[in-house]
N, C-alpha and C positions, 0 to 999 in steps of 0.2 A: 159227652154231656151236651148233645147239641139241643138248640132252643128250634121252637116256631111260632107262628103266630105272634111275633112281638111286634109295637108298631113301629111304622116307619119313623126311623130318628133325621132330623136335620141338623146342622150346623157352620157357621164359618167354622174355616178351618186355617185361618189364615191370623194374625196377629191383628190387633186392635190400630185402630188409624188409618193415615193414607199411605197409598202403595201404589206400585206401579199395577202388579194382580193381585184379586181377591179372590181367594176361593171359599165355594162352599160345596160343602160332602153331604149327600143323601144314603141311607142305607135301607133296606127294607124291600116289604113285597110289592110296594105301590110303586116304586122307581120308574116300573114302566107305564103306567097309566099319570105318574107326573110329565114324565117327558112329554107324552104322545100333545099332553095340554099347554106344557111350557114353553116347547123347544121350537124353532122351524128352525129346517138349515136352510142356508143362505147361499143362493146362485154364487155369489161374489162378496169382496173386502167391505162392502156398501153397508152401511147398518139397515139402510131405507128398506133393503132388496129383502124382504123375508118370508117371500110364498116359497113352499117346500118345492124340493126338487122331484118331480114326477115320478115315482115309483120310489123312490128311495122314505127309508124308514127313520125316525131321529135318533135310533140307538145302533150304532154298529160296534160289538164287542172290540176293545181294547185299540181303536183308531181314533185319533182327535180332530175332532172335524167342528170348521167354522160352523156359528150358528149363533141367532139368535134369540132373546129369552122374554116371551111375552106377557104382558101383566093381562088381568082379567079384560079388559075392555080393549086389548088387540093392540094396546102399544107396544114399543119396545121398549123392556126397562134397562137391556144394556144390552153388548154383541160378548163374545168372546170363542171359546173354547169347551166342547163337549168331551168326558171321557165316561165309557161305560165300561164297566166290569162283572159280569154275569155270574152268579153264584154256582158254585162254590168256591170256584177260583177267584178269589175277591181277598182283601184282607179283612174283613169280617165274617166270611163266608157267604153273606146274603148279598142278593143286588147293589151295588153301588154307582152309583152317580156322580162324578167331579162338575162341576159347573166354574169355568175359569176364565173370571169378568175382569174389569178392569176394579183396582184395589181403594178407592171412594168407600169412607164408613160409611155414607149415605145410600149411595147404590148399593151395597151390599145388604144392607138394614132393608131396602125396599126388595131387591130378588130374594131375601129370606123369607119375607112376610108373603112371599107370593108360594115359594114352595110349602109352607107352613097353612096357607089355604088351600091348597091342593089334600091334604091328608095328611102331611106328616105335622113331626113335632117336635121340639126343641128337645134336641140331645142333651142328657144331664153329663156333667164333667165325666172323661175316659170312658164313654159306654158303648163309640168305635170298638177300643180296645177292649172293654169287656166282653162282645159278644167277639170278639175274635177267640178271646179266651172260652168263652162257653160253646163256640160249636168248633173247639179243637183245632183252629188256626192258631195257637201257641201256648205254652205253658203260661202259670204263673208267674214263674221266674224271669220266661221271657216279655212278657205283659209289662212287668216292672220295666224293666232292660229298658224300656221303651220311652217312659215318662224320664227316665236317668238318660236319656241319650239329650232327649232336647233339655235338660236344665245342664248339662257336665259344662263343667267351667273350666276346664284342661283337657289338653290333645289325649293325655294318656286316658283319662277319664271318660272320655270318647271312643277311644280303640276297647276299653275294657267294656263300654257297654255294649257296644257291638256285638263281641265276645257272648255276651249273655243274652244277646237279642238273637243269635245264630247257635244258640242251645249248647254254647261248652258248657257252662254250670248245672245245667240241667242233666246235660248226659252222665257226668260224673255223678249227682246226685241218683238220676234213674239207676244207676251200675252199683252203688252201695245199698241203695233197697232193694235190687235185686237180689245180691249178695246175702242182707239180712234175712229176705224170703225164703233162700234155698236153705240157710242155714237151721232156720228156726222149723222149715218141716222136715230139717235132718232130726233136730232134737225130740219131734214132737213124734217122729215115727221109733226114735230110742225110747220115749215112756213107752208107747204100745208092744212092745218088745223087751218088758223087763226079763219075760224068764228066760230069754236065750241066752245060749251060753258065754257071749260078748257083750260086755258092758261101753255102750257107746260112745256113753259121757265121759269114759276115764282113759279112751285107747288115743287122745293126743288130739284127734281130727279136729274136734268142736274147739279146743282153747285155742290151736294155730289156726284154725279158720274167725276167729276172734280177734288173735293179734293181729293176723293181718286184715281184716274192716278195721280196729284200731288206729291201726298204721294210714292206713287210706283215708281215716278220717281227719285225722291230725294235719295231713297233708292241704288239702280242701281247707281244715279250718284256717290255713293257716294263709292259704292263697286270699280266702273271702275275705280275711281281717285286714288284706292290702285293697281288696275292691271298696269295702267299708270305705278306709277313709278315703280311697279316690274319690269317692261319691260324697259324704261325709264333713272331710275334712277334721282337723283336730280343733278345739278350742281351746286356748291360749292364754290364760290372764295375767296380766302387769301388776303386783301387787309392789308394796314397800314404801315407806315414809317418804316425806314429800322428799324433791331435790334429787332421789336417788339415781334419776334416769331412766323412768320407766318411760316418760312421754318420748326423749331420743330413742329409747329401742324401739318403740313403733314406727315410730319417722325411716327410721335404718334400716327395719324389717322392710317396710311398707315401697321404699325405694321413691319418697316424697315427702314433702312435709302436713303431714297429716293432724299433726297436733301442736298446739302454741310452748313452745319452748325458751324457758326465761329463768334467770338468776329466782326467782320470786317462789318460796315454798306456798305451793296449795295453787299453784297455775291452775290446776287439771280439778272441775269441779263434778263434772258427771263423767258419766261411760261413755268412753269414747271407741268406736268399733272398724275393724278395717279387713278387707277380705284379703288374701295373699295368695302366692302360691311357693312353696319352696322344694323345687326341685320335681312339681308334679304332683305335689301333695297340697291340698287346699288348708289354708292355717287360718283360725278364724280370730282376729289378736285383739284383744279387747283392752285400753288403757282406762284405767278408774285411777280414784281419787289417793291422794295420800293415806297411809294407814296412821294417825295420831290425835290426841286428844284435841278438842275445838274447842270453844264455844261460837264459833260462827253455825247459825242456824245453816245456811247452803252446804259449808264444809261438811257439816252433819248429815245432810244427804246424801252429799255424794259419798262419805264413807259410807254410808249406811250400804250405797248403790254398791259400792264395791264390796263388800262382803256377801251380796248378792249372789253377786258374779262370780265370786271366790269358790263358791257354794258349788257352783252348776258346774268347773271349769274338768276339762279332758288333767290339764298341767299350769302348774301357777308357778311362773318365773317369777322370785322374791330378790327385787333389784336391791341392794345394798351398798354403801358406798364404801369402797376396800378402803379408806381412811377412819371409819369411824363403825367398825364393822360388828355393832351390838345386834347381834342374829337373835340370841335368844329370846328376849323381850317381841321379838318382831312374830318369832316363830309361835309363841304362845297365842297369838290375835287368830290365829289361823286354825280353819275345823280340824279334828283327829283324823289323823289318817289321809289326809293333802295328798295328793302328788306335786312335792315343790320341787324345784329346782335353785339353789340360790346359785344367783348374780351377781360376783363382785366385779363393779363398775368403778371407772377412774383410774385404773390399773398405773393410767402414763404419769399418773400426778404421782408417783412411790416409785418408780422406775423397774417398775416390776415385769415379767412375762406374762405370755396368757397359759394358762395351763387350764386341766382337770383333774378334779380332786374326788373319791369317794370315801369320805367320813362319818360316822357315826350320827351328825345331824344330818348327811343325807348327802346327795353331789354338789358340791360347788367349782363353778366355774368364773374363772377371771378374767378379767377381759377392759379393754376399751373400748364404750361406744363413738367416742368422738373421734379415734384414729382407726376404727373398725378394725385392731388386732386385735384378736382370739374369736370375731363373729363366726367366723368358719367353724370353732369348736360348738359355738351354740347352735348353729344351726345343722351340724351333725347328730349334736345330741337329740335333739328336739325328732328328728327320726328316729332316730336309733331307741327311744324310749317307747315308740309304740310300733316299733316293729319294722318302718316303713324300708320299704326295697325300691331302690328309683329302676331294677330293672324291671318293667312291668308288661312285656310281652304277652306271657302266659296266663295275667291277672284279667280275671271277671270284673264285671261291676255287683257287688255284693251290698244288703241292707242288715239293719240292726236283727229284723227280725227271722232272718237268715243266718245269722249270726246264732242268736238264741235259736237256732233249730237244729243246730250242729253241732251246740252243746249239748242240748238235751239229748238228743240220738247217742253223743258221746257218753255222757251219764249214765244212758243205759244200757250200754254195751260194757262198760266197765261195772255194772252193777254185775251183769249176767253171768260174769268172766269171772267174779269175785262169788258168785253164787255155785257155780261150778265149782272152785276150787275150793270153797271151804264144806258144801253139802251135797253139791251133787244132786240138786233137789231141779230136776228136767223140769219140771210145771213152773217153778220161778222160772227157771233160765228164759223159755220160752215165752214167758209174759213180758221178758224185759228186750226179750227181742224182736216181740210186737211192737212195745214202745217207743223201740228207738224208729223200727222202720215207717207207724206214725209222724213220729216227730220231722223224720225227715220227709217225709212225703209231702209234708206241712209247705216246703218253699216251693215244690212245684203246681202243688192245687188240686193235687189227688185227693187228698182231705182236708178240707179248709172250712171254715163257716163262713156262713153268709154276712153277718158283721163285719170280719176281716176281708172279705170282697167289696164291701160298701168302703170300707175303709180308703183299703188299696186306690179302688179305681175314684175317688173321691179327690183324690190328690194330684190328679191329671188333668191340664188343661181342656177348656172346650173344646170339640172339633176332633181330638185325637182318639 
């Protein structure tokens, strides 16, 4: 899918503020007719010294060479560092330029506005990365990988997007729509061959060749749904009448004092939010207000807030105080179909253990937050309920919408598999075996729409 004639994009590339260096990235076909007007190299360290050196050119592929960088009327707007990288060997594939000054928002604001009247133009967010994507410097998948490498907020989350920045998710994904290809012009060459005397659909091939894409898909799903939340993270809400100890569990979680904690029911008036990490896994822990009747107008918002929250959350730990342990009252305030977890809190004031419990209202675990016996079991649980694996070698950096393309592909391979077996009807089987191989085609950007490339690359820093 490669592009031409697109214009020349500009941008820093470098984070907002002062710095030691500032960079900014050129891409495009003017690169070289920017430099020739920008650039002189410089004899020596001298900023002053900046007549070119006698035969020599401003652009020398892939060497970094002193130079300085001149505004329209022959000053110097700063010195630094030249890099050129000549198309198609580039990470966009087209011409690029590194310009690497010294890192002043002001200097950098004034060399931009000077490459920007040369011809080029203010890069809109990720569109580095999307012509990288469009003339076949990386997939889709890996595109993403990219934006997920500079926001990951954990080492593992790092290693895993690497992992997908260097095409493991992708190869695995290319290797099952392969897979689904060869299979489906098996099936499609069994309809044009109904009168021979082997019935193709029913001699075993097609359904073992099904269970196992099945099998390989389950595998993959199962790997992404750990990349997920490295990238992701879980959301977490503190629900329970006031007093219960939901503002201590954040504090505990959190490994500070994050939130004001006092004898005093109704302390906690709005949403109070903290980012974690547990074991590698990004927790996103939100403490709201008590769950109980007011008439304080403020109290009334912030429960209002907290049911909000309640609303949107991945897991809602419902703190309770093991002394006074009216669950079900508590458990009714709460939408159908929750994923709660209850929290008996206070454990040491009864002299009790920490355990885990699964009951009919659902898991409960015991525990004290203020001598932090049983947190161990909370915080295994709290994995262990969506799946998380702290060994993450193996693990990609995965998205939501990767997620939903693994499903679908899965839906319709188990449609196909089930259309087989009950009819044997080759023209279904084979539409569903289109389908899925769309579907998954979907994360790498074999077929994508152009909304969801505005999307994607829209959510990428300038510069990148």
């Amino acid at each position: 899918m490669e592009i031409e004639n697109l214009d020349t994009i500009a941008a820093i590339a470098t984070p907002p503020g002062n710095g030691g260096v500032g960079i900014i990235r050129i891409s495009g076909t003017l690169v070289s007719d920017i430099a020739k007007r920008l650039i002189r190299r410089a004899c020596s360290q001298q900023a002053s010294d900046i007549h070119s050196i006698p035969g020599d050119k401003p652009l020398v592929p892939r060497l970094a060479l002193y130079s300085s960088f001149i505004d329209k009327d022959g000053s110097v707007i700063d010195s630094g560092i030249t890099l050129y990288f000549p198309a198609p060997a580039s990470y966009t594939g087209e011409d690029i330029l590194e310009l690497q000054g010294h890192g002043g928002s002001v200097v950098l604001d004034m060399l931009l506005r000077r490459v920007l009247s040369l011809g080029a133009r203010l890069a809109n967010p990720g569109e580095f990365t999307e012509r990288a994507f469009l003339n076949n410097k990386l997939d889709l998948a890996q595109a993403e990988a990219v934006a997920d490498l500079i926001e990951s907020s954990t080492e593992q989350s790092v290693r895993s997007a690497q992992k997908s920045m260097q095409g493991v998710f992708s190869v695995q994904v290319n290797e099952l729509v392969e897979e689904l290809t060869e299979l489906r012009t098996y099936v499609e060459a069994a309809i044009d061959f109904v009168d021979e005397e082997i019935d193709f659909l029913t001699d075993g091939v097609v359904e073992n060749r099904m269970l196992k894409i099945l099998h390989r898909l389950e595998q993959i799903q199962q790997t992404a749904q750990q990349g997920r939340l490295l990238r992701d993270g879980m959301t977490v809400v503190l629900a329970g009448k006031p007093n219960a100890g939901k503002s201590s569990l954040l504090n505990a979680l959190a490994g500070h004092e994050a939130a004001i904690v006092t004898d005093i029911a109704g302390t906690t008036r709005d949403v109070l939010k903290e980012r974690i990490q547990l074991d590698g896994m990004p927790l996103h822990i939100i403490d709201t207000a008590g769950l109980r009747e007011s008439d304080n107008a403020i109290e009334q918002e912030g429960i209002r807030r907290a049911h909000l929250e309640i609303k949107n959350a991945d897991k809602i730990l419902l703190l309770i105080d093991a002394r006074e342990p009216d669950i079900e009252s508590v458990l009714k305030t709460l939408p159908p179909g929750s994923n709660v977890t209850q929290i008996y809190n206070k454990i040491d004031l009864l002299g009790l253990e920490p355990e885990i419990k699964q009951t009919e209202l659902g898991t409960q675990i015991y525990l004290s937050i203020k001598t932090g016996n049983g947190m161990k079991l909370l915080k295994q649980h709290l994995k262990q309920s969506v799946g998380f694996n702290e060994a993450t070698d193996n693990v990609f950096i995965a998205r939501r919408r990767h997620i939903e393309a693994l499903n679908k592909g899965h839906e319709f391979v188990e449609s196909a598999l089930n259309q087989l077996r009950s009819s044997q009807a080759g023209e279904l089987v084979a539409e569903d075996l289109r389908q899925a191989q769309m579907s998954l085609a979907e994360i790498t950007g074999k077929f994508t729409s152009d909304d969801l490339l505005g999307k994607i690359f829209s959510s990428f820093c300038i510069g990148k």
